[in-house]
VOGU-3710 file (C-alpha; in Angstrom, 3 decimals, decimal comma):
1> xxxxxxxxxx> 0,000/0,000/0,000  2,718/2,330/0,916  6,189/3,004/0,702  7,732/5,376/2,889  10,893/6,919/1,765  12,974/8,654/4,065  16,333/10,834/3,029  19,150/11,114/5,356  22,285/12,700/5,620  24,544/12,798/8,689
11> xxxxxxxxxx> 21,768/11,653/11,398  22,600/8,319/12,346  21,175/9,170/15,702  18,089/10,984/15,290  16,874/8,587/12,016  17,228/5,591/14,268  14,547/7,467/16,423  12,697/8,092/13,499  12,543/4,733/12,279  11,678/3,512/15,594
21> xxxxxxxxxx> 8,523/5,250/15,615  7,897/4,404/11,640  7,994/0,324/12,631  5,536/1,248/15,712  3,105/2,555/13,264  -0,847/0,683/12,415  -0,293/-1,351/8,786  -3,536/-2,631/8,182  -2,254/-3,364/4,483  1,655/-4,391/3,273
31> xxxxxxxxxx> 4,285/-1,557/3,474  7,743/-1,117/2,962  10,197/1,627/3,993  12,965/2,996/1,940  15,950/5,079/3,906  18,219/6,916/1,546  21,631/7,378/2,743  23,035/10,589/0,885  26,403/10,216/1,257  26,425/10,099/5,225
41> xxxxxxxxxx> 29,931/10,181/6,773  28,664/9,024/10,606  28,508/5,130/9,612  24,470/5,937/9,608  24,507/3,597/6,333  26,686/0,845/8,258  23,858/1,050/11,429  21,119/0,741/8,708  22,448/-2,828/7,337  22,677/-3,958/11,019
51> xxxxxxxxxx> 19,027/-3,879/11,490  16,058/-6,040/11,391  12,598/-4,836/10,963  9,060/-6,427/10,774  8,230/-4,794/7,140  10,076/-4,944/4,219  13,696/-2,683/4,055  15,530/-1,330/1,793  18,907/0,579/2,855  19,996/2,689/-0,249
61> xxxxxxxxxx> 23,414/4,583/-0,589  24,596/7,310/-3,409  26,926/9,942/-3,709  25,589/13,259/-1,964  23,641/14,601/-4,246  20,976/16,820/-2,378  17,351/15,566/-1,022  15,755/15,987/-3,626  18,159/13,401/-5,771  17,652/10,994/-2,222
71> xxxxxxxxxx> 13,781/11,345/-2,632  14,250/10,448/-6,178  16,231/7,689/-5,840  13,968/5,952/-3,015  11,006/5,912/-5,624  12,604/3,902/-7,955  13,417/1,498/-5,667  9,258/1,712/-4,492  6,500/-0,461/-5,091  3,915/1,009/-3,483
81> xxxxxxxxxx> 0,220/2,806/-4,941  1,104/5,589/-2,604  4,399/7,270/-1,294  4,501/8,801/2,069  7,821/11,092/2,272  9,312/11,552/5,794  11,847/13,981/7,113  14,912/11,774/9,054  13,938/13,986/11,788  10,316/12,949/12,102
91> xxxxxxxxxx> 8,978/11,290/14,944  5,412/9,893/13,487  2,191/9,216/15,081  0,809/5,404/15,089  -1,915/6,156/12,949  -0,324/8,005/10,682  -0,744/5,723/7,666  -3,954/4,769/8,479  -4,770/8,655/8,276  -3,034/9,140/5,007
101> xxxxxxxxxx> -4,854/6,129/3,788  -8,007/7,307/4,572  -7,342/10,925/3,003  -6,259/9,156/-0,161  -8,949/6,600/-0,612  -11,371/9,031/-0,549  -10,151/10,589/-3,446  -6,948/13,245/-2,714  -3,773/12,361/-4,966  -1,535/14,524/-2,174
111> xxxxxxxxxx> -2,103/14,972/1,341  0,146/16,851/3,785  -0,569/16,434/7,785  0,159/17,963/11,080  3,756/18,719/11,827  4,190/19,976/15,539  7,490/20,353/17,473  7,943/17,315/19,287  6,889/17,937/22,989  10,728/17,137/24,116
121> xxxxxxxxxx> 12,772/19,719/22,562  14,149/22,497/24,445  12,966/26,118/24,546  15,150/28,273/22,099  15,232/31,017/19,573  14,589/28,477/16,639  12,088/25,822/18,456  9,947/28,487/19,481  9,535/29,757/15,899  9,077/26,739/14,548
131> xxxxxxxxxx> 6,487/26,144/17,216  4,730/28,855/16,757  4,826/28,389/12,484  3,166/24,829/13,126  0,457/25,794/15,006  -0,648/28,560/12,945  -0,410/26,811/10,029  -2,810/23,824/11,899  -5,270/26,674/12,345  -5,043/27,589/8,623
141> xxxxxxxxxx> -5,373/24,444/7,518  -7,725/23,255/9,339  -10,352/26,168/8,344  -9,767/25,206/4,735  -8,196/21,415/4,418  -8,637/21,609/0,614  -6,205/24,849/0,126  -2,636/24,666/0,272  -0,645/27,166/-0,284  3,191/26,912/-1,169
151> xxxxxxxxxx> 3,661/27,798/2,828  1,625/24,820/3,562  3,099/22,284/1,188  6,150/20,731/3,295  8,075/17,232/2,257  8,864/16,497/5,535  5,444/14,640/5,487  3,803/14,533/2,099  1,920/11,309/0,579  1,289/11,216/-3,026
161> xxxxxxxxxx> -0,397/9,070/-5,590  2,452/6,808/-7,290  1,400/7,692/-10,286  0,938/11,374/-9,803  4,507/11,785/-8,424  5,643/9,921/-11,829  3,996/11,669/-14,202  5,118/14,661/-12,618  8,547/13,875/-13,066  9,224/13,896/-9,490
171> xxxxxxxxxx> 11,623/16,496/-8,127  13,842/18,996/-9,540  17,460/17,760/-8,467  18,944/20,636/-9,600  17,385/22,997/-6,744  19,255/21,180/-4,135  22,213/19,158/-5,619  25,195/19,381/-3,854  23,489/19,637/-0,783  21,409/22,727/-1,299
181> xxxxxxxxxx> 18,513/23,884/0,764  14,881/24,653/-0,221  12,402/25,110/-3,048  11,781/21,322/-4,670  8,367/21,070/-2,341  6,939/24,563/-4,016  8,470/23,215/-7,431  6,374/19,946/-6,726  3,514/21,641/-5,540  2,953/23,631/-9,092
191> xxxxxxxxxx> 3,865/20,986/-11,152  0,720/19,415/-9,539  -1,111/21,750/-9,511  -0,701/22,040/-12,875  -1,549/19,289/-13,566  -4,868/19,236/-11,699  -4,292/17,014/-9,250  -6,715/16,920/-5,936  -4,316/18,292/-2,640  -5,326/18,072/0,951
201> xxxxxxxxxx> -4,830/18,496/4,521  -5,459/16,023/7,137  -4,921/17,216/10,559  -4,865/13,580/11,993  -1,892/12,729/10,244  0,784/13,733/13,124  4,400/13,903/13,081  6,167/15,509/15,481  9,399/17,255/14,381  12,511/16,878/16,629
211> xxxxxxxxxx> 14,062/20,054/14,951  17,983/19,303/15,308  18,991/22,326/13,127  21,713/24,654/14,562  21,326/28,789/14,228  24,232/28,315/11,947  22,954/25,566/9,479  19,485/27,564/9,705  21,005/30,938/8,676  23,296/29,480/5,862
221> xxxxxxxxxx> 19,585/26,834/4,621  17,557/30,488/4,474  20,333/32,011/2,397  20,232/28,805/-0,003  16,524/29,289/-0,019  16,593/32,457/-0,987  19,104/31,604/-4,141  16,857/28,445/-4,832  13,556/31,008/-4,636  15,119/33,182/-7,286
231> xxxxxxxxxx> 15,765/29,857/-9,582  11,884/29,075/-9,262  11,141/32,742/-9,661  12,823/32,054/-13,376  11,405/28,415/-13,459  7,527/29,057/-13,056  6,817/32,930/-14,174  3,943/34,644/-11,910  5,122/32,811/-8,498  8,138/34,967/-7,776
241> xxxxxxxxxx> 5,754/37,956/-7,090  4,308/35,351/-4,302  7,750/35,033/-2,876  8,255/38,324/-2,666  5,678/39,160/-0,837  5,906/36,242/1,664  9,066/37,340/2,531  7,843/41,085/2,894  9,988/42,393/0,349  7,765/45,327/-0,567
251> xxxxxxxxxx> 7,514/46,424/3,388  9,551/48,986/4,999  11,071/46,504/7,031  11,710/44,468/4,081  13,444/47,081/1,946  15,868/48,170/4,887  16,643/44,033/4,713  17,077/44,048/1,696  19,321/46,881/1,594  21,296/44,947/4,216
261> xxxxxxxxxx> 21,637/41,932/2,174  23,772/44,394/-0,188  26,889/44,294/2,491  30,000/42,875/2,120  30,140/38,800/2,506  32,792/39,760/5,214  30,624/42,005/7,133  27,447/39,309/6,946  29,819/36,784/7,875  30,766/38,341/11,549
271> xxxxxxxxxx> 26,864/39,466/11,442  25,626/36,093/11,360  28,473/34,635/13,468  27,935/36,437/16,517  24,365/36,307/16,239  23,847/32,923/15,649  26,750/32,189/18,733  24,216/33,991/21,002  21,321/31,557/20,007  23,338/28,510/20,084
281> xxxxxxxxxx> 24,421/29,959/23,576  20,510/29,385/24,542  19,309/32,934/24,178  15,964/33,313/24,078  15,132/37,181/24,892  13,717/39,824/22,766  16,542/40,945/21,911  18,244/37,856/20,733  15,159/36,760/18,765  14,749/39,788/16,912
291> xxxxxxxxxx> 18,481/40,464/16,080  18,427/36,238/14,552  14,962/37,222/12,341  16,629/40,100/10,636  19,606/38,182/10,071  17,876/35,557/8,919  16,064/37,732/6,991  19,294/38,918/5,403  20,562/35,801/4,446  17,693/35,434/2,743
301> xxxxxxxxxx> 17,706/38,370/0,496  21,523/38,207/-0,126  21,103/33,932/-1,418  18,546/35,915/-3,864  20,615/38,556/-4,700  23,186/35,853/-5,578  21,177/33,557/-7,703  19,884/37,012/-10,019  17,144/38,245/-7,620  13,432/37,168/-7,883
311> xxxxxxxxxx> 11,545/38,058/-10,906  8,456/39,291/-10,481  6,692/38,686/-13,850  3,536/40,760/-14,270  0,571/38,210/-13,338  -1,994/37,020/-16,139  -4,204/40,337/-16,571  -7,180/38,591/-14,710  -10,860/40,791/-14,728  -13,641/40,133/-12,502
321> xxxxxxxxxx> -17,354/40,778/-14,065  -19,792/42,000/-11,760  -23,577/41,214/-12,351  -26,673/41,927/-10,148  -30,359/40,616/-11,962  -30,447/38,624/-14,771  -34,287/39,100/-15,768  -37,023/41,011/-17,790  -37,288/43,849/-15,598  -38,411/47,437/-16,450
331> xxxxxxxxxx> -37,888/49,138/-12,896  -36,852/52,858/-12,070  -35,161/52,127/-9,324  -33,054/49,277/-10,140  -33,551/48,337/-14,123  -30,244/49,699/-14,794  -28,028/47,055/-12,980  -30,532/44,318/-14,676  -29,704/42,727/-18,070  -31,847/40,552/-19,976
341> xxxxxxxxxx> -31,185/37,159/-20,353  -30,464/37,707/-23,842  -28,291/40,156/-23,813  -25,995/37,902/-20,974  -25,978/34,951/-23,576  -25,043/37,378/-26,258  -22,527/39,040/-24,093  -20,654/35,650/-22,479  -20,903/34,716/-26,171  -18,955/37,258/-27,624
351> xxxxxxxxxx> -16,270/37,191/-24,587  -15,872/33,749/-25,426  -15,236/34,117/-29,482  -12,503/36,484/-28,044  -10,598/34,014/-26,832  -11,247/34,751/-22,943  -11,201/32,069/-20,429  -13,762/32,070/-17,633  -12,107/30,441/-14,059  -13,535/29,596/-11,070
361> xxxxxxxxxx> -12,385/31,117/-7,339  -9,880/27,970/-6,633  -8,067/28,863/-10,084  -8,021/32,476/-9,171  -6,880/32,475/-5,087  -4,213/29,235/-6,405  -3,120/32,458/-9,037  -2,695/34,777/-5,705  -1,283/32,915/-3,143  0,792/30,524/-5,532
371> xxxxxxxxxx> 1,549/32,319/-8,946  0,116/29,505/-10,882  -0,060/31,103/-13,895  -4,001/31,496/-15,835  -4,925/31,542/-18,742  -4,480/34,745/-21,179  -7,823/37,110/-20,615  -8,954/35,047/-17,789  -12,268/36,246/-16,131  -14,344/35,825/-13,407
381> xxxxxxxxxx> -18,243/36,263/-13,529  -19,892/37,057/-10,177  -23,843/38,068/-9,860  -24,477/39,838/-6,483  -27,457/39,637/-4,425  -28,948/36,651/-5,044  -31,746/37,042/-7,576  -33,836/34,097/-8,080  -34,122/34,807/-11,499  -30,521/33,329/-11,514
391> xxxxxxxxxx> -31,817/29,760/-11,435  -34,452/29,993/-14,762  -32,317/32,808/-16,625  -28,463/33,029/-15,887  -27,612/29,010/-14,772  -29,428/27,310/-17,575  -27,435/29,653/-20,026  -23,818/29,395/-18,333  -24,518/25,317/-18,040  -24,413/24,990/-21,848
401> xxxxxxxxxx> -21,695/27,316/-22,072  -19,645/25,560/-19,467  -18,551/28,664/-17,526  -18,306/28,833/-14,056  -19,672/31,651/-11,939  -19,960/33,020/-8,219  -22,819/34,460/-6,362  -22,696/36,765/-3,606  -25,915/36,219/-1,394  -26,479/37,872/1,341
411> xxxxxxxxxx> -27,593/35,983/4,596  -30,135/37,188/6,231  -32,394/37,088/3,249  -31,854/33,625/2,450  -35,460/32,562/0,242  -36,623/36,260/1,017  -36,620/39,598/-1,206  -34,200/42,097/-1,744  -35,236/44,585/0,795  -32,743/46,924/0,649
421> xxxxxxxxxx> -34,320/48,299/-2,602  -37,527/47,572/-1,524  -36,839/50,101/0,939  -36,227/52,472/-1,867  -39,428/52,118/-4,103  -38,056/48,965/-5,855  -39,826/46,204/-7,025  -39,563/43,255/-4,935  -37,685/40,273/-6,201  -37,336/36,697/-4,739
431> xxxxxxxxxx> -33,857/35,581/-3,798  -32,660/32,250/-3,751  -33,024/29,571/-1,305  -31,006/27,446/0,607  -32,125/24,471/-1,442  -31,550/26,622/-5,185  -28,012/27,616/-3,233  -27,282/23,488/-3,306  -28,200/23,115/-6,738  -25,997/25,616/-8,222
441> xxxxxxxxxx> -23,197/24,799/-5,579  -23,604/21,323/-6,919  -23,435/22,470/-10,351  -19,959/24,273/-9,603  -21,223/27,520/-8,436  -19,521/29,038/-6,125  -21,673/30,481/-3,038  -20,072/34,083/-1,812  -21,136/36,813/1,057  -22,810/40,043/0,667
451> xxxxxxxxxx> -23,004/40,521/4,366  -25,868/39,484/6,315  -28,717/42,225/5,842  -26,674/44,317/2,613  -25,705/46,856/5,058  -23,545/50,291/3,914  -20,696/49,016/6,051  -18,491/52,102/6,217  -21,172/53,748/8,670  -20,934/51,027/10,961
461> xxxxxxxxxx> -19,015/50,903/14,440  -17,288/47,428/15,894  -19,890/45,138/16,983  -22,540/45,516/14,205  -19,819/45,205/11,322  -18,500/41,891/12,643  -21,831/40,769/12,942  -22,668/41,463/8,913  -18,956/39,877/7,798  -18,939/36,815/10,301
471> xxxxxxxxxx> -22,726/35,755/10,020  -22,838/34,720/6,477  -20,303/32,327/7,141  -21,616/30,879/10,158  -25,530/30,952/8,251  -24,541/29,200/5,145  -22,346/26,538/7,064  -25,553/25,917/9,459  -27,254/25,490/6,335  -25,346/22,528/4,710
481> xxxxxxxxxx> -23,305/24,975/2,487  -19,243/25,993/2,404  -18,655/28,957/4,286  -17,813/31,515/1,797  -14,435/32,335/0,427  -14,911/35,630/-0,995  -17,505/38,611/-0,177  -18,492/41,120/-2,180  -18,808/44,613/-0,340  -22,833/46,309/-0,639
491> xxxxxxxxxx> -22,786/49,258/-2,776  -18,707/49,074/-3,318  -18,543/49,987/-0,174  -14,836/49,540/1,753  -12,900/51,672/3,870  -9,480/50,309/5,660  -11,029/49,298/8,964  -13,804/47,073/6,999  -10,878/45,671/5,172  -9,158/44,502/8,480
501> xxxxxxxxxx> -12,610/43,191/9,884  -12,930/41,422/6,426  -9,752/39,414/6,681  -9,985/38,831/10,500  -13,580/37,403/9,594  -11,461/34,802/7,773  -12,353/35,649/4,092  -9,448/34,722/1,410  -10,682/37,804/-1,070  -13,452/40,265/-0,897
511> xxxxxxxxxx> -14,817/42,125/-4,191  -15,508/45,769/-4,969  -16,846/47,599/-7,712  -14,362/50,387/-8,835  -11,345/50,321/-11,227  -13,666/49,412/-14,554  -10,507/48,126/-16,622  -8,105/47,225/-13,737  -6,317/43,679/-13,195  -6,528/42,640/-9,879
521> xxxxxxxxxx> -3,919/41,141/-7,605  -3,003/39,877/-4,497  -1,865/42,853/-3,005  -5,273/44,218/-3,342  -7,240/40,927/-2,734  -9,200/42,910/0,190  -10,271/45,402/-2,511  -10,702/43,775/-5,919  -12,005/45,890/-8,535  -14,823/44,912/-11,313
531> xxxxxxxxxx> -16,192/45,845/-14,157  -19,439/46,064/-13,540  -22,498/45,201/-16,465  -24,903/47,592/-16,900  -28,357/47,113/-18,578  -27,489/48,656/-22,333  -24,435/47,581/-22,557  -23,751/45,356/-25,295  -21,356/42,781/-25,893  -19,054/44,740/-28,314
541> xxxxxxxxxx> -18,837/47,485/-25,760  -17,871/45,252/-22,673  -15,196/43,355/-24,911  -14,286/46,972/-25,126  -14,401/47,881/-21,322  -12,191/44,825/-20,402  -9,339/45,464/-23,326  -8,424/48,940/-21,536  -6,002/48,910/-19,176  -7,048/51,488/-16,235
551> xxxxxxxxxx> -5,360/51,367/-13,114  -7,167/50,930/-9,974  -8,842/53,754/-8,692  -6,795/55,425/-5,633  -8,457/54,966/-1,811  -10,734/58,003/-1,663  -9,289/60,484/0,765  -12,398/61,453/2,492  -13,602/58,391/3,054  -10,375/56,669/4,576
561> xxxxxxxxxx> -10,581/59,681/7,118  -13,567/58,939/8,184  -12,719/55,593/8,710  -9,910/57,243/11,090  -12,852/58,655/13,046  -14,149/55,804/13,424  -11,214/53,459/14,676  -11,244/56,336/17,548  -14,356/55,179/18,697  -14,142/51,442/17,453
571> xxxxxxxxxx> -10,789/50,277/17,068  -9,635/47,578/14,067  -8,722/44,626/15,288  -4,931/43,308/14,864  -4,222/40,954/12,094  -2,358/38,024/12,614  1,321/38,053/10,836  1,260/35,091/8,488  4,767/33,275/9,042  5,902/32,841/5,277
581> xxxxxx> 6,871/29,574/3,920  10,892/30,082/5,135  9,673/29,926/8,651  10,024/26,182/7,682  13,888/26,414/6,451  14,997/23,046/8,142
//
């Protein structure tokens, strides 16, 4: 069922542990383990002929060659449907495989689990961070098991279809031969990806790190990571923009780093001596911690500087359509955001003929938080609102087109009317159930938030605007549904602080209305602008709309001050810093 290939170099010790815990594990089903020696000079290949183990063995030697070469090699040798890759350093739970199993029988070709610092290690500068990485990234994951990022995507415990890994080609040797650190897990990770292949987490899939890296190895693996980062940066256009911003590289902190990293070797070399003496030394204040993260920091940015710096290749120039009611509706009040379903066919019809590609949410936040690259004129069609017209009009027509779509409902109106407008003199219009909600989610619709009651959120304090960001995606989960990914904001409506109390309220993106021709990216994914369809507009003219290139529209002065005035009386809440992906560097 599986085999389990482990890469070692230099750990006769710890890998003994490792395996220890490996032959301790539940095989319901026949598996063998594969250890690949790379090149150890510490007789660990001598101690792994010596031993005797209740499941089949295989000892493997070569040449060092890097882990990703060691990987490599222990797959040819496997003969398992699935591969379960292990860090020498991992101490697993029992049910590990059983988990992994049970993840990949029901229909995942990758799973990654939980890696948390084994309870044993001692308290210092780099246990603690590791520590601290793991557990936020078992929050993360567990939110969203069926997103993983290229922060999430770690070899130290990774199971993969057999086939998969093959017809992916495995790993890219190159990014560590020689001994090299970092970057063949984010290589793998697009490679599937691009191929389509179904990822997940699975939090019941333990292994506990016993993190045996010293400050100095650490420091010198981030500076390799950073070189390696630049190589992928070249290797897979789009994701060195994700890189770079993981790392911070557009911050204020990040430029004074890396206008550090721009030093003489000499001068980084006493840097990172004396700091990384301190935390070897034990060190765990303030201080010391903050002194090692700018170092490491450093080392990261100079490695990139080394290998050509990290391209940041201008992302696929992605638009987002923004619909309200597709219907036969003659209203003063709000005819002019509804277009007849005639006009829609004609106008998806024409976009089509033009060569644009219509992608769903996963394709676009994978494009965000992972640079996988889309399609040329990719777009994404969202309808806000709700109508129930949707279902007889807009579905039917997008079905036999085979284009995928989002709508934005909003929560406390769930099988009621739009009243909002009715409020206004509008005609009242029925908005979709819970039950209609299935059927298109089922269909590949993708269910998003327009806050619970359609509120103008800029004019409202603490308590109230939590309540319209969080309850959608605490209604539609009580209601059988996925809590929703994106949100699109009433009326356009955004200000800083509803930003913040978007993100905190644990949406990925959230969708505005400005910025008619703009390309949206991940640095604005709080704010994304749309074009939005009119009624009139026909499908000549919106081809039109989406060729220009306008920038996004500036944050309007006046209303970010107001916001101001309101944090005063309110307050924004504090965002959590996500650890990037070199948090990891092992």
């Amino acid at each position: 069922m599986f085999s389990i290939v482990v890469p070692t170099f230099n750990r006769c010790e710890v890998l003994m542990r490792s395996i220890e815990s490996i032959v301790a594990t539940r095989r319901p089903w026949p598996c063998e383990l594969i250890v690949v020696d790379d090149g150890s000079e510490d007789g660990t290949f001598e101690a792994l002929t010596a031993l005797t183990l209740p499941l089949p063995f295989h000892p493997i030697r070569q040449i060092n060659s890097g882990a990703a070469a060691a990987r490599n090699r222990g797959t040819l040798a496997a003969k398992g449907r699935y591969l379960l890759f292990l860090d020498d350093d991992m101490i697993v739970d029992e049910n590990i495989l059983v988990e992994h199993e049970r993840s990949l029988a029901g229909g995942a070709d990758a799973v990654v689990g939980d890696i948390p610092l084994h309870p044993e290690l001692p308290r210092t500068v780099l246990t603690r961070g590791v520590g601290r990485w793991a557990e936020q990234r078992r929050r993360r994951l567990e939110s969203e098991p069926g997103r993983l990022t290229v922060s999430d995507f770690l070899t130290g415990q990774l199971s993969v279809r057999a086939s998969c890994f093959r017809s992916a080609r495995g790993f890219d040797e190159d990014l560590t031969a020689g001994g090299s650190f970092g970057g063949e897990d984010t290589d793998l990770l697009l490679r599937l990806r691009a191929a389509q292949v179904r990822l997940e987490y699975n939090g019941a899939a333990i292994s506990y790190q016993r993190y045996v890296v010293t400050p100095e190895q650490n420091l010198r693996q981030w500076q390799e990571a950073g070189r390696n980062d630049a190589t992928l940066s070249r290797k897979h256009p789009g994701i060195g923009r994700v890189l770079f911003r993981q790392h911070h590289g557009g911050t204020a902190t990040g430029r004074l780093t890396r206008a550090a990293a721009t030093l003489p070797e000499p001068v980084l070399r006493r840097l990172r001596t004396a700091i990384s003496r301190r935390a070897a030394a034990g060190r765990t204040d303030p201080p010391t911690e903050w002194a090692y993260a700018r170092m490491r920091d450093i080392g990261y940015w100079a490695g990139a500087r080394t290998g050509g710096g990290i391209l940041r290749n201008s992302l696929s120039d992605v638009r987002i359509l923004a619909y309200h009611a597709v219907d036969h509706l003659d209203d003063p009040v709000i005819g002019r955001w509804t277009v007849t379903p005639e006009d829609f066919e004609a106008q998806v019809t024409e976009l089509l003929r033009r060569g644009h590609t219509f992608i769903g949410v996963d394709q676009l936040l994978a494009h965000f938080d992972d640079g996988v690259p889309l399609a040329s004129q990719s777009l994404l069609l969202t309808f806000d609102d709700g109508y129930e017209s949707l279902m007889e009009y807009a579905a039917p027509i997008l079905a036999r087109l085979g284009v995928p779509a989002v709508v934005c409902v909003v929560s406390g109106q769930l099988g009621g009317h739009n009243a909002w407008d009715v409020r206004s003199g509008a005609t009242r219009l029925p908005l979709l159930t819970v039950e209609q909600l299935s059927l298109l989610s089922d269909a590949g619709w993708e269910i998003a938030a327009h806050t619970h009651t359609h509120a103008h959120l800029t004019s409202l304090l603490g308590g109230r605007l939590r309540d319209e960001l969080i309850r959608p995606r605490t209604t539609l989960a009580a209601n059988g549904l996925r809590p929703p990914r994106l949100l699109a904001y009433p009326h356009g409506e955004h200000d800083f602080r509803v930003r913040a109390y978007a993100k905190r309220a644990g949406y990925d993106a959230c969708l505005a209305l400005n910025g008619a021709g703009a390309s949206p990216t991940a640095t604005d994914r709080f704010a994304l602008p749309r074009v939005e369809v009119l009624r009139g507009i026909t499908p000549e003219h919106l081809a039109g709309m989406l060729a220009d290139a306008v920038p996004p529209s500036s944050p309007e002065v006046g209303r970010e001050m107001k916001a101001v005035l309101r944090m005063a009386l309110d307050g924004v809440p504090r965002q959590r810093r996500r650890q990037p992906e070199a948090a990891m560097r092992r």
